[in-house]
N, C-alpha and C positions, 0 to 999 in steps of 0.2 A: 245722827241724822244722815242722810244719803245722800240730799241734796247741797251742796255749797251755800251757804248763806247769800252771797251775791244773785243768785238766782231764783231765788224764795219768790222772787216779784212775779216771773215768768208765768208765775204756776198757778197763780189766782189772780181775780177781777171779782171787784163788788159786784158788776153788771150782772144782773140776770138775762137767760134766754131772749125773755120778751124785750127789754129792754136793748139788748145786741141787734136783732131783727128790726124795731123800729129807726135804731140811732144808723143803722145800713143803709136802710130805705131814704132816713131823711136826709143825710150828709153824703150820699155817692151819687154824683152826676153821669154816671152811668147806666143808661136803662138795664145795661144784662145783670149786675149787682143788686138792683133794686130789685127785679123780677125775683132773682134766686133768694134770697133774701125772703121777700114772702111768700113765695109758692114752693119752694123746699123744705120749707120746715113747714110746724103745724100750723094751721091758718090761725088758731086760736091769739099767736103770738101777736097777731097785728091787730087784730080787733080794734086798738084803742086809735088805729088810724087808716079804719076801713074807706072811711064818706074819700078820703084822700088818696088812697089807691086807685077807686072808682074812677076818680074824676081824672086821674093821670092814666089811666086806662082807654079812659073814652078819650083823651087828647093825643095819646098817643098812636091807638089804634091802626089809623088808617093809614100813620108813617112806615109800622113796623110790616103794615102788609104790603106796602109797594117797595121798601127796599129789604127785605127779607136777610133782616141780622144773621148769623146764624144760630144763634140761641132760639130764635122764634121759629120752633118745628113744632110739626103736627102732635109730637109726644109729649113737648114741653106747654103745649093750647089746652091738651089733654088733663094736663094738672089745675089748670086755672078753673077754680069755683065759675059755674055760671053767673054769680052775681057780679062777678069782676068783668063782664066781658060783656062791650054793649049791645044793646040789644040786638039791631040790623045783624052785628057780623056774628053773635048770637044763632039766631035764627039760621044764615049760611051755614053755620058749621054743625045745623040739625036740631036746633033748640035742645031740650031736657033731654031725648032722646040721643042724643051726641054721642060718639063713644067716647070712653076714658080709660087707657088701659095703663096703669101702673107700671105693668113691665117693659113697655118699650120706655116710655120716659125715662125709668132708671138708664134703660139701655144708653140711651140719647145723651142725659146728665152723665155718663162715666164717660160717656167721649168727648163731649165739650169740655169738660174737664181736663180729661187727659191730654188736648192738644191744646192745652193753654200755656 
């Protein structure tokens, strides 16, 4: 074997995908963890604690647009399902018609990232 026995742990986790994604969301008091968390991976993942995002969405909303974190850019709104996003600032930001462009987000998440 390649790997050192002491280090066998490192390398697996019972947790699956979905289950990493929700235990994020629900134990990090950070909103920028929380958000990356579900709107970075596939939405599918969170499903099972959608009605709860919603609701931390709409509580949160009108904070993140008056002190503009910087995780909250126009690329990273862009990723966000219209069902997540309530309705009023919805509507602002162009209803269904909205744009969503995948490449700047990536863009945006490689630098947030990087200057972390």
């Amino acid at each position: 074997m390649l790997i050192k026995r002491k280090y066998r742990k490192t390398f697996w986790d019972p947790q699956t995908a979905w289950q990493m994604v929700i235990a994020t969301y629900e134990n990090s008091d950070d909103p920028f963890q929380k958000m990356n968390a579900i709107f970075t991976n596939h939405i599918s993942m969170s499903r099972r604690i959608k009605t709860d995002i919603i609701e931390y969405m709409a509580e949160n909303w009108a904070e993140w647009e008056r002190t503009k974190p910087s995780w909250f850019t126009p690329g990273f709104i862009s990723k966000i399902p219209d069902e997540f996003i309530p309705q009023a600032n919805l509507e602002e930001l162009g209803g269904a018609r909205r744009r969503r462009s995948s490449v700047n987000s990536v863009r945006e998440l490689l630098l947030l990232l990087n200057n972390e």
